[in-house]
Structure formats: structure tokens, C-alpha cells
N, C-alpha and C positions, 0 to 999 in steps of 0.2 A: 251483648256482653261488653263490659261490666255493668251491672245498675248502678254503682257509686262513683261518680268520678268528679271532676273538677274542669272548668274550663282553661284556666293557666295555672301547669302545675308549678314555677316557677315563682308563687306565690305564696307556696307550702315550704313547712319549714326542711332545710337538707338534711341527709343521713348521707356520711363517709367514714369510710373505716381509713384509721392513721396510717400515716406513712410506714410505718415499722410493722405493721400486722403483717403475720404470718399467715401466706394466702393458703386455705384448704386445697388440698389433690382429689379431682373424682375417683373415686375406689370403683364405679360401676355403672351403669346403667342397664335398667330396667325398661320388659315392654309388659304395660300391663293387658293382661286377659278382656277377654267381653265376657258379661255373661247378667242374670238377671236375677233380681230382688224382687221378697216382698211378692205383691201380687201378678208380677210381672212387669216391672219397668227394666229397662237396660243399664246396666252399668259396666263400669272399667275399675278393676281389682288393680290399686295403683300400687301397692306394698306385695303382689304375690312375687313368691320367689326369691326374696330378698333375705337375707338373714335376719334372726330377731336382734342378734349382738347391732346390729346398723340401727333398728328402728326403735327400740328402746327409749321412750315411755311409749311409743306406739302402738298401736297391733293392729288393726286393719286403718283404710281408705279406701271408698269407693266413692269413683265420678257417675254421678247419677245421670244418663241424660248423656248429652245434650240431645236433646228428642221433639219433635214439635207434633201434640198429640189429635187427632182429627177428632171431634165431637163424638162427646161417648168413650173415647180411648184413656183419657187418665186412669192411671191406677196408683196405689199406695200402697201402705203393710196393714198383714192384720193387726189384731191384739198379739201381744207379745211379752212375753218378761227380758229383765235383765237385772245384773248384780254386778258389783267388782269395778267399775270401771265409768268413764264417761263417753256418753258422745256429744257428740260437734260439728251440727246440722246448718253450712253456710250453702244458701240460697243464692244462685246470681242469677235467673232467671224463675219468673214463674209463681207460685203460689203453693203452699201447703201449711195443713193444720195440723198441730200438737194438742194430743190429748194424755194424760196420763192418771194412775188409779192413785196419786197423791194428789192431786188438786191443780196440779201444774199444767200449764198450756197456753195455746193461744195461734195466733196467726204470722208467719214468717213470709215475706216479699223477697224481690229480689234487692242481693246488698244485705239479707239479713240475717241472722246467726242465733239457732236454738241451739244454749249449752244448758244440757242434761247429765246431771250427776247423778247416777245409780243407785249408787252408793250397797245398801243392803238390800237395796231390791223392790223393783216396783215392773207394772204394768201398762206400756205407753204403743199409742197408735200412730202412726201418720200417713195422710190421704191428702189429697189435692180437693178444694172447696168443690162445693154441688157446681158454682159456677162454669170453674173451670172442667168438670167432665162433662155438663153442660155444650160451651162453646169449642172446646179442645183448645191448645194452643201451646208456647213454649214450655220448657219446664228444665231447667240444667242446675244442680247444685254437687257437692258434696260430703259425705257420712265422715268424720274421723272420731275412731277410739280409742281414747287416749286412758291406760292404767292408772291404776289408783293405787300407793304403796299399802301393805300391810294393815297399816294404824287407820288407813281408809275407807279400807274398803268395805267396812258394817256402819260407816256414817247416816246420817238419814240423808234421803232424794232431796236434789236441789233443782231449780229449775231458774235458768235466766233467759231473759228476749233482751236480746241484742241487737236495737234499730241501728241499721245503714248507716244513721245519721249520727251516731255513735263513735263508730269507727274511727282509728285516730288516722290521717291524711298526709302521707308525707312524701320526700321526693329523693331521689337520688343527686348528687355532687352538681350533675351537671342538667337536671331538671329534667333528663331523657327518660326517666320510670314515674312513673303511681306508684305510691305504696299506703297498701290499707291495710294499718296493722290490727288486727281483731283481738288480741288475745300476745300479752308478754310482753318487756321492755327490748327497744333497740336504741343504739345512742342516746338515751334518759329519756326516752317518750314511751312511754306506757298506752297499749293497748286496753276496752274496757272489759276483753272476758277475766271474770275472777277465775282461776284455775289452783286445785289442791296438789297440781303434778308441775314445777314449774315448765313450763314452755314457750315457748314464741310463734305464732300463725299470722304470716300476712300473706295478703294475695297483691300480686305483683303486674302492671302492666310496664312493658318494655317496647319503648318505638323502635321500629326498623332501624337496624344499625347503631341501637342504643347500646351502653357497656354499666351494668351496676356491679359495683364492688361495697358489702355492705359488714359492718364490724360484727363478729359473731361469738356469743361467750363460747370459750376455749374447752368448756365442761360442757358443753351440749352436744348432742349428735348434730347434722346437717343434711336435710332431706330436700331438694326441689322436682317437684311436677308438674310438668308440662300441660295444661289446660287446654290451650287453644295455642297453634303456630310451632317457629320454628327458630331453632339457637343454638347457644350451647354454654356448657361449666366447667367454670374452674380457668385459671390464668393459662392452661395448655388449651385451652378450647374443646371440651370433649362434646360432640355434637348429641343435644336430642330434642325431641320434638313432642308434639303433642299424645299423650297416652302413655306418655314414658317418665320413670323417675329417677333421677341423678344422686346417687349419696354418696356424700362428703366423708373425706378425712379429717383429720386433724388440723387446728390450727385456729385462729381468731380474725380471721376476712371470708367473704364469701364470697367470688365472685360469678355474673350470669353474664351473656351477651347474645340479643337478639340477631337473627338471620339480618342481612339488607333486604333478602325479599322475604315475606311473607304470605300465609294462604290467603284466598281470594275469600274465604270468608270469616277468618280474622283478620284486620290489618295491624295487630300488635302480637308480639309473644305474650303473653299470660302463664303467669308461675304461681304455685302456690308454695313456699316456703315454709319450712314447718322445724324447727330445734327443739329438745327438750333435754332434761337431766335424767338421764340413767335410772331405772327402776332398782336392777341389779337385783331384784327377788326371784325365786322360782314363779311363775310364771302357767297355771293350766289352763288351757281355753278350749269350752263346749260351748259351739253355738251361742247362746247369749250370755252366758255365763262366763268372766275372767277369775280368777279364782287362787290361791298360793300353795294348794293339795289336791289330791284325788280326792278326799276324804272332803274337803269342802265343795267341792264341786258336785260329787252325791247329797250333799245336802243342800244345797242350794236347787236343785232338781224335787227334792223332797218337798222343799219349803214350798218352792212353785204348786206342785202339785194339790200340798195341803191350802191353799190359799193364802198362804204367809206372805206373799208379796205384793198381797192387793187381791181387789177383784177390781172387774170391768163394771162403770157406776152407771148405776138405774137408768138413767139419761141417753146412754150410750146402747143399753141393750133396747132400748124401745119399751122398756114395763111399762 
């Protein structure tokens, strides 16, 4: 960890937030649960617990992994539907395939980022290659899903692959962080995910004893977790660590600051940063379905049923 990084970050362009920003207060920390997806891989519920007023456009995260699988051990999801909403499938380690009953898919590495738009609804897989359950081997990434407003959420499925190489590279004030912004603008550099909910996602390396202070729009929530290592948020220092997620108050600065020491098997803090603007809709969530009523959510279940959101294509069942 990480697959994307740079040899002198010092070389990337800076991000500092102004003298005058008003630094956010942590409101809280979280410790996220274990527990397991899909056909059984392990993950960490990095949003349980937490109010939805904090997490808004949000609704779940899960840190898949970090797992290193013995031959024959990989596993993935089955066939599955979804509606309402998108997800944001970034890979740092490992291998997995997207397939979906709109045409959409492909192959994601580590460093790289499947954004899946739902929209009205389709039916999509994801498994780690024959290879890799073949050989066994690493595999760490994470799921986030991110709301779709009202006026969205019967758009048609979108699908983008998002190469590593992609990513825009950038650095903190004093050259002590990585930042790989995936997804939203920070100090005028734009990230390359296209997103219908605005937001910002970058994943953050922070060297021992490093301080990032980074400008953060005033209308967005403020969400960091802890990936790998140990730190802490906000200008008071509130300490947390790996498995755990920090949200922000109010205000237009963000700051993090890495441990001096860190775990012996990461030598960086790693944060995943995540803002977005406020859905402020009602809000129903079944299993796969996100939804703005009872009453759509029964049909969304219908439509699944009746085959309305796709079938699984010829290719994939073995005809």
C-alpha cells in the first residue's frame, strides 16, 4: 500500500488552505465494526454508528481486506441488483472484475477506481480473476455509496474505469502528504471521477510526524478514515487510528496529523478523505436498494423481481 505514488512528492503541485480559514472541530470518532460481504471476504463498516445528518450524501463504506488470500481462497459477490444510488469501488491492492447486465465492466488493479452509477437499476458482479483464486494473494480496497438526489435516481446505469494513472497527484504545503485526488475539486485541481452528487475523495499518505492542513468547501460535510496507521484530527489533535472514522464540523480547513511512530506494517498514516453536499431528501435504504419512499422501495423490489433491472447475460450463466 499504496499502488499509486510518486518518488519526490515535492515535485507535485501544493494544496494549503489560507491563512484565514476557519479550521473544522472533530464532533467525533468512530470505531468501525468487522464483519463480512458478499461471498465471504472481510470487511470494516467504516460509517456504522454514525449519524446520517454527518454523512450525507453518504450511506455506507466498507474497507474490504486488507487480506492476503491462500490459493483457492479468493472470493467476491454474487449477482446482485441495485438502484438509487452509486458506488465507488477504489482498489489499492489486488485484482477484481466488473461485470454488469448493462454492458458495463472490466478489470480494476491496485490504484484503481470502478464508478458505478445505478441509477434505475441494474445487475452487477464482482470477483477477483481465475488467476488470482488460482495463486491466492493480496487483495485490500474500498466500497463507497454515495446518494443520488431525487431528479437522479431513475437516470440510466453509467459505468467509468478509472486508471491509477489517472488520478490527479498532489502534495501538501510542505511536501509531507501524497494526495490522490479521485473524484471532486480541492484548491482548483480537479479529480477525474465524473460524479451527479457533488463530492470530493482523496486517499491521503501522511509521513511520520507529518501535519496536512487542506482548504475544505464550507457546504460540504468532512469525513476522514483511517486506512492504515496512526494520527490524529482537527487543530485540538483528536487522536485515531486505523479502522476508525473522524467527522468534522463546520468550517473551510481540514486539518490531519500523522503519529511520529507508526505500525510496523505501515510506515505512513493513510486516510481516506471523503466531503460532499448535503442530499437533505428523505432518504429509505433496503439492502441494495436507496430510494425517497416506502412505496419506491416496494417497487424497486417488484421491478428486481419482474426482471426490470436486467438479467444476468448469456455469457455469464454458461448457455
Amino acid at each position: 500500500m499504496p499502488a499509486v505514488t510518486v518518488e519526490n512528492p515535492l515535485t507535485l503541485p501544493r494544496v494549503a488552505a489560507p491563512a484565514e480559514a476557519t479550521a473544522r472541530p472533530v464532533l467525533g470518532v468512530g470505531t468501525a465494526p468487522s464483519g463480512f460481504e458478499g461471498e465471504g471476504f472481510p470487511v470494516r463498516r467504516a460509517f456504522a454508528g454514525i449519524d446520517h445528518q454527518h454523512l450525507d450524501p453518504f450511506i455506507m463504506m466498507d474497507q474490504m481486506g486488507e487480506v492476503e488470500y491462500a490459493p483457492g481462497e479468493a472470493k467476491g459477490t454474487p449477482w446482485h441488483p441495485h438502484r438509487g444510488f452509486e458506488t465507488v469501488t477504489y482498489l489499492i491492492d489486488g485484482t477484481f472484475v466488473h461485470q454488469d447486465s448493462h454492458g458495463g465492466g472490466g478489470v480494476i488493479n491496485g490504484g484503481d477506481t470502478q464508478w458505478m452509477t445505478a441509477g434505475s437499476g441494474l445487475l452487477h458482479i464482482e470477483a477477483p480473476p481465475e488467476e488470482l483464486v488460482v495463486s491466492g494473494g493480496v487483495f485490500h480496497g474500498l466500497q463507497l455509496w454515495v446518494n443520488l438526489p431525487r431528479e437522479h435516481k431513475m437516470m440510466p446505469p453509467r459505468y467509468q474505469d478509472i486508471d491509477g494513472g489517472r488520478v490527479k497527484l498532489l502534495t501538501s504545503a510542505d511536501g509531507g502528504a501524497l494526495l490522490r485526488l479521485i473524484a471532486g475539486d480541492i484548491d482548483g485541481h480537479q479529480g477525474p471521477g465524473i460524479t451527479h452528487t457533488p463530492i470530493t475523495m482523496i486517499h491521503a499518505t501522511i509521513n511520520p510526524g507529518a501535519e496536512l492542513t487542506l482548504p475544505w468547501r464550507a457546504d460540504f460535510n468532512g469525513l476522514a478514515y483511517a486506512l492504515a496507521g496512526r494520527g490524529s484530527a482537527g487543530t485540538a489533535g483528536r487522536p485515531f487510528r486505523t479502522g476508525q472514522t473522524a467527522v468534522f464540523g463546520a468550517g473551510d480547513a481540514l486539518t490531519l496529523r500523522a503519529d511520529e511512530t507508526q505500525e510496523s506494517r505501515s510506515p505512513n498514516f493513510e486516510v481516506v478523505l471523503l466531503g460532499g453536499l448535503p442530499i437533505r431528501e428523505p432518504m429509505f435504504h433496503y439492502g441494495p436498494f436507496v430510494m425517497n419512499s416506502h412505496a419506491e422501495l416496494a417497487q424497486a423490489f417488484e421491478d428486481f423481481q419482474a426482471g426490470r433491472l436486467g438479467t444476468v447475460p448469456t455469457e455469464a450463466r454458461g448457455d
